[in-house]
N, C-alpha and C positions, 0 to 999 in steps of 0.2 A: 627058521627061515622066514616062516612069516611074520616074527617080528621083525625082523632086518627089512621087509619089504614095509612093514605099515610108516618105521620109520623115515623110509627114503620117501614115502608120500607126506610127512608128517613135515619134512624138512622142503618140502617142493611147495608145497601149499604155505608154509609160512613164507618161501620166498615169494612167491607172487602175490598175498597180503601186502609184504612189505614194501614190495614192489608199486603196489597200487596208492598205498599210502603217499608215496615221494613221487609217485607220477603224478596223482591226483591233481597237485594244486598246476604243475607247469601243463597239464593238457585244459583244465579250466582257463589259466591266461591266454594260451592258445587259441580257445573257443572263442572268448570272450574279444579278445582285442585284435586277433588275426583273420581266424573263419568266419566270421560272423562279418565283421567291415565288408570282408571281400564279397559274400554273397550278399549284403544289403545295397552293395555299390552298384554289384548287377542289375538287381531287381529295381531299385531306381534308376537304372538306366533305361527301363520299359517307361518313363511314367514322364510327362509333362509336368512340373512342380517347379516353385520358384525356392526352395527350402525354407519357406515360414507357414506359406500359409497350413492350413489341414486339407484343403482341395488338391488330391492329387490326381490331373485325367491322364488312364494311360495309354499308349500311343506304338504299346507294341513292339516293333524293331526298330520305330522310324526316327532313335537320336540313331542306333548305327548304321542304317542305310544313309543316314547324313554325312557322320562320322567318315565313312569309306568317302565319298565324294570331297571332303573336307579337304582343299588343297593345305590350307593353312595349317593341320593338321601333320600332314606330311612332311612339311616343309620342318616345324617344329622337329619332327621323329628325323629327320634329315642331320638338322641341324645338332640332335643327340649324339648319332651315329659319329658325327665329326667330332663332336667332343670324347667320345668314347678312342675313338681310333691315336688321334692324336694323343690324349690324356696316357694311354696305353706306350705310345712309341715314348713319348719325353720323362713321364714321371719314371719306371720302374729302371730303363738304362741311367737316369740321374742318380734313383735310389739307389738302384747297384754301383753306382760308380761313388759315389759317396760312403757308401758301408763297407767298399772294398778300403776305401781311404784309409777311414775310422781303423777298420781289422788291421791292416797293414802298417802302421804307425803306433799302435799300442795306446799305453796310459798316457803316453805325455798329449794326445790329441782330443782326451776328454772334453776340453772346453768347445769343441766343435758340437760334439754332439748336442750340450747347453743349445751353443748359438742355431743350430742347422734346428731344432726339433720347437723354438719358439713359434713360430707359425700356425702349425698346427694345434698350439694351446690354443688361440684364439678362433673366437668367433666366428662365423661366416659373414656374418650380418657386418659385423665391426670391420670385420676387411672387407668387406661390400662397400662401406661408408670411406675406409681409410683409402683405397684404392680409386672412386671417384672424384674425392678431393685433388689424390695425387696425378691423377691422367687428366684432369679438367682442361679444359680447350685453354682456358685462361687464369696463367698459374701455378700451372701444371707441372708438373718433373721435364718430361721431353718437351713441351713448349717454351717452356723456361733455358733449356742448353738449346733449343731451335735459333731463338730470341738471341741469346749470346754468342751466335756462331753467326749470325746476321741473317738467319733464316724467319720463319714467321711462326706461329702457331700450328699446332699438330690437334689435331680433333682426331682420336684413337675409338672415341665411347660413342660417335656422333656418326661416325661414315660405316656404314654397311657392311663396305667390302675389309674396314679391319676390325669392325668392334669384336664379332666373333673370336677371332685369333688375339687379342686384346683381353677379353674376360679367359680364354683358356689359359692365357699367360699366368693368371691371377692365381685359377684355379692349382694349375702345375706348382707354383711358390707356397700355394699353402697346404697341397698333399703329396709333394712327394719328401718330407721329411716322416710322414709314416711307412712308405716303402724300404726309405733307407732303414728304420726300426726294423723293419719285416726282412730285410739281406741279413742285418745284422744279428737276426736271433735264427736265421738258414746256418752263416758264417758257425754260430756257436754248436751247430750240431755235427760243424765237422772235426774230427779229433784232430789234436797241436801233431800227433803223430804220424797225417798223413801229410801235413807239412814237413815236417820236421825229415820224413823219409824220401820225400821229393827232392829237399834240397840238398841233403845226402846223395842223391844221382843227381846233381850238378843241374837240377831245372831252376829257372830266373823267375825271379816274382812273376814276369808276366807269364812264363810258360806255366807255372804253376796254377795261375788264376784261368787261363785258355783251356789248360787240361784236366786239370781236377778239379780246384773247387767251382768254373763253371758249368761241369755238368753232374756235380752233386747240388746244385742249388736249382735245376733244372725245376723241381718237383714245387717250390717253396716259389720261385717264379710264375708259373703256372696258377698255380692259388692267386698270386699276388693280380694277374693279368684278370681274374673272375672278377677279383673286389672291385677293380679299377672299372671294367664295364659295366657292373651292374650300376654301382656309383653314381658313373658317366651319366648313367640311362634314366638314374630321378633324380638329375640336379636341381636346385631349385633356389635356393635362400640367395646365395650369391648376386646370381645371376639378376636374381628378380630386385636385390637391394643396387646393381651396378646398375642395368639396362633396364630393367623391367620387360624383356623380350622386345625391345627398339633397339636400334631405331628402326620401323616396320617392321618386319618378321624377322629379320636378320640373326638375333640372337636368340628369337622363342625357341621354347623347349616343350615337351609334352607334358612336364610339372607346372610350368609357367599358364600355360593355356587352358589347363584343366583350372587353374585359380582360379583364371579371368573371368572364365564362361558359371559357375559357382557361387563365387563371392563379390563378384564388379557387376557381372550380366545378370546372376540369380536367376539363370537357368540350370539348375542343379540336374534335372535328368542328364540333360546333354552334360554337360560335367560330367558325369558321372559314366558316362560313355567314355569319355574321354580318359577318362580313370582307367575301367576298365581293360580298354583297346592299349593302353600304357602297361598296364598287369600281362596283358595278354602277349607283347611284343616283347619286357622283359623276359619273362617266364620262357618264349622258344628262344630267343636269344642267349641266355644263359644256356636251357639243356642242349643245343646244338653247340655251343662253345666247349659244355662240360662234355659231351661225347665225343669232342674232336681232340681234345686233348685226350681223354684219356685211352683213345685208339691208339693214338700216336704213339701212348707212352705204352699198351700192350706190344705194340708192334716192336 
């Protein structure tokens, strides 16, 4: 008996050796590149610093007692919230309706998935570049059919009230061909058998898709709706290669603005706030998202 016991300890302790081995390196990347950023970004946000010199005076709470007053701040986390919402309603019903295509149609529509998923190979920066060549005031794609329908020039990147809805456009064209990826690998987890026994009881493609596979995709939608806000909530490259957060605040973002005040102003504390209060507004926005889902889905 008590060898049967020394062994089940002989066998628990080598699991948790081995254990420690293969954790080891991913909890040191963790430390190193995650924990560590995030509490340095704090604790420079106590401190007056331009990020060069070695003088750093510190100054206590007084980049976030700024930070809170920071209309421009707001306006930015405003202007997220938009992209977040909107990016949510257009990309994942596109995706879905695209992967439904793709499933529904079989092999012979492979070449879509080709054409539909090039976007997303590319760059942000490069569709940042290709996009304001193509919407340019002068030149432009829509200026250009404005121009030949006897209309004038369209400034889309320029005017306030559409640049915003103008760069989401962009945004939407080049991520929702990973949603459609994301329906389409939901689609594969559901068996050809509960097709195939649907339409055995006389249900139509669409009553099929209305009744079953969309609320087995429910769960994989859900995930998909997370990616897409957290996303929303640190855009940055794009944005900043189309508008630069112009024209005026119109398009800033809380990634945008954290650059500017950083690396343009080299007021790194305040940045660094800025950083922060962006960590900090992700972070409840995500867990209140992820507990309302998944309320929803106990209930």
């Amino acid at each position: 008996m008590e060898n049967g016991v020394s062994l089940v300890l002989q066998r628990k302790r080598a699991t948790r050796k081995a254990a420690a081995v293969f954790l080891a390196p991913v909890m040191f990347i963790l430390v190193v590149y995650i924990f560590y950023p995030i509490v340095d970004t704090f604790i420079t946000s106590t401190y007056q610093w331009n990020g060069i010199s070695a003088d750093k005076i510190f100054v206590g709470t007084a980049n976030w007692k700024s930070l809170i007053k920071d209309m421009n701040f707001w306006i930015a986390f405003k202007n997220n919230i938009t992209i977040m919402v909107l990016s949510i309603c257009i990309q994942i019903p596109l995706g879905l309706a695209m992967a439904t295509f793709l499933d529904f149609g079989g092999i012979r529509l492979n070449i879509y998935k080709v054409l539909w998923f090039i976007p997303l190979l590319m760059s942000s920066v490069a569709i940042g570049f290709l996009f304001t060549y193509a919407l340019a005031t002068n030149g432009g794609i829509f200026s250009t059919i404005s121009k030949l329908l006897g209309g004038g020039n369209i400034d889309l990147l320029g005017d306030p009230k559409k640049a915003l809805f103008t760069v989401i456009g962009v945004i939407c064209w080049q991520f929702t061909p990973f949603y459609m990826v994301y329906c389409m690998a939901g689609y594969t987890n559901i068996s050809t058998d509960v097709f195939e026994a649907a339409r055995i009881d006389g249900a139509s493609r669409g009553q099929y898709f209305w009744r079953v596979a969309l609320p087995l995709l429910i769960p994989a939608l859900k995930s998909a709706a997370i990616l897409s806000m957290v996303g929303s909530l640190k855009y940055f490259d794009l944005i900043y290669v189309m508008t630069g957060g112009g024209p005026g605040t119109s398009t800033e973002l809380m990634a945008t603005y954290m650059y500017k005040h950083s690396f343009k102003q080299f007021n790194m504390g305040y940045g660094a706030a800025v950083a922060g209060g962006m960590f900090l507004l992700i972070t409840v926005i995500a867990l209140l998202t992820m507990r309302l889902l998944n309320h929803r889905q106990e209930d």
